[in-house]
C-alpha positions in Angstrom: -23.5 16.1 -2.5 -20.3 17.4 -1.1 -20.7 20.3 1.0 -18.3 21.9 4.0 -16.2 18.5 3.7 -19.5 16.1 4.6 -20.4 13.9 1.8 -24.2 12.9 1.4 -25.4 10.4 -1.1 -29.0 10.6 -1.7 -30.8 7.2 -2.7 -34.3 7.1 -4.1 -37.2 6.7 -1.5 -37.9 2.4 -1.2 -41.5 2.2 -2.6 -43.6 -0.7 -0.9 -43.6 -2.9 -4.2 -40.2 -3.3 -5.1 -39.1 -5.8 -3.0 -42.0 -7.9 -5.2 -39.7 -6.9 -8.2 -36.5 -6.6 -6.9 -36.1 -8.5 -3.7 -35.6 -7.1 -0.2 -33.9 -3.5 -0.5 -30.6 -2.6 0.3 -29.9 -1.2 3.7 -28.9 2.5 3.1 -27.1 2.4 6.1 -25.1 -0.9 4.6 -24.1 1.4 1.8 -23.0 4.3 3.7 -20.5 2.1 5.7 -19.3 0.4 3.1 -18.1 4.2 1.2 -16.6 5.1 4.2 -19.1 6.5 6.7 -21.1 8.5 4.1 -24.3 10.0 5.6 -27.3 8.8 2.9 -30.3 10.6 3.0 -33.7 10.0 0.9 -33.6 11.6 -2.3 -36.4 13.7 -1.7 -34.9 15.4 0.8 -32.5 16.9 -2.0 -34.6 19.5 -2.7 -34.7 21.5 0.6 -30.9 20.7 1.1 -30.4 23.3 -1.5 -33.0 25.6 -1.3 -31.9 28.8 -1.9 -28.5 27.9 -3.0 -26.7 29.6 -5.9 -23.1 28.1 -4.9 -23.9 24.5 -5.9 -22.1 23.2 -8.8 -22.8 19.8 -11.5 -21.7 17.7 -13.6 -24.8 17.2 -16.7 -26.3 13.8 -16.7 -25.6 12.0 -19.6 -29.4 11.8 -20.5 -31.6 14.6 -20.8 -34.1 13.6 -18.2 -31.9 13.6 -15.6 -30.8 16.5 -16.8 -34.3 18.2 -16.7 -34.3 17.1 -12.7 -30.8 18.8 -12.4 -32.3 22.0 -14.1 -35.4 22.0 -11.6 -33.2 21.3 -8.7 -31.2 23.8 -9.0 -33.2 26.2 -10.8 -31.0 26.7 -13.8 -30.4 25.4 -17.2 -28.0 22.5 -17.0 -26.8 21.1 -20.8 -24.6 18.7 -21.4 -22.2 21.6 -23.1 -20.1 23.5 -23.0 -19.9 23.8 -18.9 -18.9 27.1 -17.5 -18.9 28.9 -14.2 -18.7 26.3 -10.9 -19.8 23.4 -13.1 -16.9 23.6 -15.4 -14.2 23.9 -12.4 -15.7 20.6 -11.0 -15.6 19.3 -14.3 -11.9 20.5 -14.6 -11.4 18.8 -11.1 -13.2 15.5 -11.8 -11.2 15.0 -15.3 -7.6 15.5 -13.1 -8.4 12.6 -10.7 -10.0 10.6 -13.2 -6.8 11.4 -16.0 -4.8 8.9 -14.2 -5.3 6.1 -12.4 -3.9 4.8 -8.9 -2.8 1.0 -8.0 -6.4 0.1 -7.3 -7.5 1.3 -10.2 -5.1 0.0 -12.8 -5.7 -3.6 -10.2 -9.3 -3.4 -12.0 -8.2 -2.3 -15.4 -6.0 -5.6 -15.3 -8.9 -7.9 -14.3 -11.0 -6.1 -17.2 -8.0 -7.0 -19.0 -7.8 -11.0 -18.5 -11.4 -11.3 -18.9 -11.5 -9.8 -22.3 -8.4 -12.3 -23.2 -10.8 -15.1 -22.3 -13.8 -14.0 -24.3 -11.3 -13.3 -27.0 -10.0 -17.0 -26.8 -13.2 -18.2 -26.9 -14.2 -16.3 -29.9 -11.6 -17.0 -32.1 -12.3 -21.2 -30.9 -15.9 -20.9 -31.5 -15.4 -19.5 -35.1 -16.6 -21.7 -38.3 -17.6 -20.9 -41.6 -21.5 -21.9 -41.9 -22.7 -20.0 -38.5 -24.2 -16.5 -37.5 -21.8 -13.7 -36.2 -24.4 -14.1 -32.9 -22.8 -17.3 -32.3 -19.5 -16.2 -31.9 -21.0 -13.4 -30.3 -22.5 -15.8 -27.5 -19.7 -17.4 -27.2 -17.3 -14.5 -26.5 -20.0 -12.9 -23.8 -20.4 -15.9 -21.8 -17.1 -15.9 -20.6 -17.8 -12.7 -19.0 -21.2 -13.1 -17.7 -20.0 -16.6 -15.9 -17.2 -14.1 -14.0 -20.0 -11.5 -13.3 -18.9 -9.3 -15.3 -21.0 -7.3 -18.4 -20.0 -5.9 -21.9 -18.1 -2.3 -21.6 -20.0 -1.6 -24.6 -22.0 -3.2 -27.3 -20.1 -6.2 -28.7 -19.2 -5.7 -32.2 -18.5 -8.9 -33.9 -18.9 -9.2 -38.0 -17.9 -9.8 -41.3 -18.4 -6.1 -42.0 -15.7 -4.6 -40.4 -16.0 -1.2 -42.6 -19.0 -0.4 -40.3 -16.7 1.1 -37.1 -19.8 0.4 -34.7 -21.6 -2.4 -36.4 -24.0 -4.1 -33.8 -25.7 -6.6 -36.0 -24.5 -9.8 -36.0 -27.2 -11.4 -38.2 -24.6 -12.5 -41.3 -23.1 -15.9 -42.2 -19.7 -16.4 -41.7 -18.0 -17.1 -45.3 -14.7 -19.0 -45.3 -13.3 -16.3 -47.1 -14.3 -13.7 -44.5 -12.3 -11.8 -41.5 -14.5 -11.9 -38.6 -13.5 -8.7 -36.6 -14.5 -9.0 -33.1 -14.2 -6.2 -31.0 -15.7 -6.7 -27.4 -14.6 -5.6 -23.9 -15.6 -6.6 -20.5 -16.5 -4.4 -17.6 -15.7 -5.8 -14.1 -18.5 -5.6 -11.4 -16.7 -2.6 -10.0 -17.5 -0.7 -13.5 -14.1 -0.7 -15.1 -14.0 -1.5 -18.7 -12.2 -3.3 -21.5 -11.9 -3.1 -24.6 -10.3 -5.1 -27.7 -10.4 -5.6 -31.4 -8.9 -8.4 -32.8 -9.7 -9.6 -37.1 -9.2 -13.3 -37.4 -9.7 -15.6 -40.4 -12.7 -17.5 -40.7 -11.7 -19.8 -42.8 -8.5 -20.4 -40.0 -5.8 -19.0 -42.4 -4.7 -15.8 -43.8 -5.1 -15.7 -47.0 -2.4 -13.9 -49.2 -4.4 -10.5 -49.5 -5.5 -10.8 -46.0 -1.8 -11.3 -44.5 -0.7 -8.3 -47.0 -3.2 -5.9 -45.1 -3.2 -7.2 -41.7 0.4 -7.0 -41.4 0.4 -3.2 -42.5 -2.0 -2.7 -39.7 0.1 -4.8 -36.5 3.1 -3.1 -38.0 1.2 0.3 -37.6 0.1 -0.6 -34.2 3.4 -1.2 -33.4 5.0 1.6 -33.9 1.8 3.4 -31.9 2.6 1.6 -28.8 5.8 2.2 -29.4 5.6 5.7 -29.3 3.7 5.6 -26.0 5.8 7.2 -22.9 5.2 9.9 -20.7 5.1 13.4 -21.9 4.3 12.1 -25.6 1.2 13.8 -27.3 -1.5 11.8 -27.9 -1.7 13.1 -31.4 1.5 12.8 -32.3 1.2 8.8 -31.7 -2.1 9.1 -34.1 0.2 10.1 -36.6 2.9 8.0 -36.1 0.4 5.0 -36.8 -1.4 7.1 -39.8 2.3 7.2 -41.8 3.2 3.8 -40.9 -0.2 2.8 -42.7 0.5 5.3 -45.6 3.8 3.6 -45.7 2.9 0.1 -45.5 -0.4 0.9 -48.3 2.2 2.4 -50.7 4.3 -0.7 -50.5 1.1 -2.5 -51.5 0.9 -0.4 -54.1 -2.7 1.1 -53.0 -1.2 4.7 -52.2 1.0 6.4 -54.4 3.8 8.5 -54.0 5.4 10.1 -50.8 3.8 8.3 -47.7 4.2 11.1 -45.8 1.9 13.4 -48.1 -0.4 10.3 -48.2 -0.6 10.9 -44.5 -0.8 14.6 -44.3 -3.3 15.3 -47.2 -6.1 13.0 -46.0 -5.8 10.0 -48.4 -4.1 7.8 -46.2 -7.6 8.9 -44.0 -9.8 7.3 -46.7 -8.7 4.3 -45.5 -8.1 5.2 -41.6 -10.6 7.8 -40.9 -10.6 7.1 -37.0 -8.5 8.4 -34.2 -5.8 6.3 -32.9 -7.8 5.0 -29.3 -9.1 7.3 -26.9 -9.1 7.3 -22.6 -9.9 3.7 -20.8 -11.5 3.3 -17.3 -14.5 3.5 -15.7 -16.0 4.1 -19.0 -15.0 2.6 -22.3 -14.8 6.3 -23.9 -13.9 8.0 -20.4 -15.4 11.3 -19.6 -16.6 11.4 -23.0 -20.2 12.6 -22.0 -17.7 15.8 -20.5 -17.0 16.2 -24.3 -13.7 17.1 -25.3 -13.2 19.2 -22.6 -11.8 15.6 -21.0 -10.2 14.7 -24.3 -8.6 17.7 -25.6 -5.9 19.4 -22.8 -6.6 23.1 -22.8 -5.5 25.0 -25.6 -6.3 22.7 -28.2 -9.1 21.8 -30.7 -10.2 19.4 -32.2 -9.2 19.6 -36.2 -11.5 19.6 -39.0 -8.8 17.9 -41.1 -9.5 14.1 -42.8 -7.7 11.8 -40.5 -8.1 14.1 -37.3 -11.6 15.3 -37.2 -12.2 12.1 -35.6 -9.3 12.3 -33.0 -11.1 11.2 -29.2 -8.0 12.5 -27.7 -5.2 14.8 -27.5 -3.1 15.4 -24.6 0.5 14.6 -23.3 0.5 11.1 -21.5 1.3 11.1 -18.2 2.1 7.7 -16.3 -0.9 6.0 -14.5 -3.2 6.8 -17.3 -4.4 4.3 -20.1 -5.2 4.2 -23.6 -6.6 2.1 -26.6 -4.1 1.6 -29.7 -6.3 0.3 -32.4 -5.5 1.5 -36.0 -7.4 0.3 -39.2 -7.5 -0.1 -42.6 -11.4 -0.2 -43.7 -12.6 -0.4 -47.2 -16.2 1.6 -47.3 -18.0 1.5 -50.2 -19.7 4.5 -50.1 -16.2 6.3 -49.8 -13.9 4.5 -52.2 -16.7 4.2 -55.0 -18.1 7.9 -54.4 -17.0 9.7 -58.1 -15.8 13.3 -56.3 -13.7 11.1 -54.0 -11.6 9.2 -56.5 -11.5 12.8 -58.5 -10.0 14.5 -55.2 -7.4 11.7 -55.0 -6.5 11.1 -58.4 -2.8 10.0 -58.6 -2.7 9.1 -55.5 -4.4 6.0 -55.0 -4.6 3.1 -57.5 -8.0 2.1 -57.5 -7.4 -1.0 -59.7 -4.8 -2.3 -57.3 -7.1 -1.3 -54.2 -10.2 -3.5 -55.4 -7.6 -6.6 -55.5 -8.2 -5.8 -51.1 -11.9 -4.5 -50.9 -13.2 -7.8 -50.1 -11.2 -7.8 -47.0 -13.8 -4.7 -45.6 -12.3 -4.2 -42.4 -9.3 -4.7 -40.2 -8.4 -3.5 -36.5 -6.5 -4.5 -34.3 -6.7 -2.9 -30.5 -4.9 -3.4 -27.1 -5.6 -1.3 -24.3 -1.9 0.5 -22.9 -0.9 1.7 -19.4 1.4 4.7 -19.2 4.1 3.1 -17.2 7.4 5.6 -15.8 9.3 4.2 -19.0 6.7 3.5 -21.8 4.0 1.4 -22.6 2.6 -1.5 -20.7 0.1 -3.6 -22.9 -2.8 -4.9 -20.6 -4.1 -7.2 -23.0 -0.9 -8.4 -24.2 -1.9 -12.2 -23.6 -4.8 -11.7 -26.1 -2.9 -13.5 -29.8 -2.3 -10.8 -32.6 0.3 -12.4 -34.5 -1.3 -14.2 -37.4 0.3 -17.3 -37.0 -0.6 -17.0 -33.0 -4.2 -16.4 -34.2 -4.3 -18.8 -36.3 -3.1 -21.5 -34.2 -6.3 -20.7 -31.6 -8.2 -20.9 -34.3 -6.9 -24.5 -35.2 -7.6 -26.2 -31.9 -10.7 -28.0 -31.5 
């Protein structure tokens, strides 16, 4: 609690037992020192130290028990939104220091950074057709648990990568299929990761594989490219939507003007995701804030195909970072739905689309620091070229 400039961090009473399940507690005192000379008191003391308080203002829990105890506490309904009043202006306040980050922080985002590059690595090395996705799975988390670190999320790693958050990993891997592996690591400070990469399991490309992954880097390209300070968010969303429209109607999936493709939802049949969202001390930061964090004031989130889903739209400022990670994703429930191919008749081939649907799913994400001049990719030493990727995946 921050009150009168004193901090006090409250810790839950020690119960007898726990040091028979959890070892020998932690001296509160330890922890106080180590933050700085922050007074801790007992958690149950919380109660009388605001007592009859009406100034005190929260930020919601992200789970609704907690949030029950923050309701009795302070003897008001606290949801998890929209926040108004005092707890909206700390929740204004906590988003502006949390927006960008400083040296130390961005020191931690790096380390995040390299260790997701070696559970990468050891992904794309452990890959063979005949074995579960859970082995490359396995693989690519041990890396991180052997540094101390965790997952920043749950790993995705399949053959289905038309399901965006696919956490099974049960499957075979086919020689014909991508594997698309998207996994992150989050340091033991709490800083998070968080990469996709689509690799071959067969250890090549195949024609109709190279044809759509290369639309996708090209589109993630031009994204990163686009990053600098003062650009809007969205407005790098839809450079990489067009450059996907574009590179589709050269495959001769989309047709007609690109452009239109991008701006009349088709091209979002295929992309239906935002272009990233905020990185740090979450993997979706300030998220449970909803897009109060995302969204700078003044804007809304659209209810357009191909922004609905948009995590994010402000101007980028230097110090803070974001995920690039643009897709091309054939669903079957979308591109086989009879309403949907009636919408977008003449303006996809559907004959020369099935020639790719066995692909399923392609992204390809890197996690970018606002520098002063552009882009700096944290997770540049992570392969993305195809014939980089491919030469991982040919050593033993």
């Amino acid at each position: 609690m921050f009150d009168a400039g004193e901090v006090t961090l409250y810790l839950p009473p020690e119960i007898p037992d726990d040091a028979l399940w959890s070892g020998p507690p932690v001296d509160a005192s330890a922890i106080g020192a180590a933050l700085g000379g922050v007074r801790v008191a007992s958690l149950d003391a919380l109660g009388d130290a605001l007592a009859g308080r009406r100034d005190i203002a929260t930020l919601p829990a992200p789970d609704a028990e907690t949030r029950s105890q923050q309701s009795t506490l302070l003897g008001r309904p606290i949801t998890s939104a929209p926040l108004a009043g005092p707890d909206g202006a700390l929740a204004d306040a906590v988003i502006q220091l949390r927006l960008r980050h400083d040296d130390a922080a961005v020191a931690e985002l790096r380390l995040a950074a390299e260790i997701t590059a070696l559970a990468h690595h050891a992904g794309m090395r452990a890959t063979m057709p005949g074995i579960r996705e859970s082995a490359v799975r396995a693989a690519m988390e041990a890396p991180l648990t052997e540094l101390g670190c965790a997952t920043a999320y749950g790993s995705i790693v399949t053959v289905h990568g038309e399901i965006l958050h696919n956490e099974s990993h049960h499957n075979l891997l086919e020689a014909d299929d991508l594997l698309l592996a998207d996994v992150g690591a989050e340091t033991p400070g709490g800083w998070a990761g968080d990469v996709t990469r689509t690799w071959p399991v067969s250890g090549t490309y195949s024609s109709a594989q190279a044809d759509v992954y290369d639309v996708v880097l090209t589109a993630q390209r031009h994204a990163i490219a686009a990053v600098r300070p003062g650009a809007r968010y969205r407005d790098i969303h839809m450079v990489a939507l067009r450059s996907l429209a574009a590179g589709l109607r050269d495959l001769g999936v989309l047709l007609g003007d690109p452009v239109e493709r991008a701006h009349d939802g088709t091209a979002a049949l295929l992309f239906p995701h935002g272009v990233g969202h905020l990185l740090g001390l979450d993997v979706h930061d300030m998220e449970d804030l909803g897009d109060r964090a995302g969204y700078a004031p003044g804007r809304d989130r659209s209810a357009e195909p191909g922004l609905k889903y948009l995590r994010l739209d402000r101007d980028l400022a230097a110090g803070m970072v974001v995920t690039i990670e643009p897709g091309i994703y054939f669903v079957p429930a979308l591109i086989d739905d009879p309403d949907v191919r009636r919408r977008t008749a003449g303006r996809v081939d559907w004959a020369r689309l099935d020639v790719y649907r066995r692909i399923r799913g392609i992204r390809i994400e890197d996690d970018v620091l606002v520098s002063a001049t552009g882009a700096d990719v944290l997770t540049a030493a992570i392969p993305k070229e195809r014939n980089k990727i491919e030469t991982v995946l040919a050593r033993p």
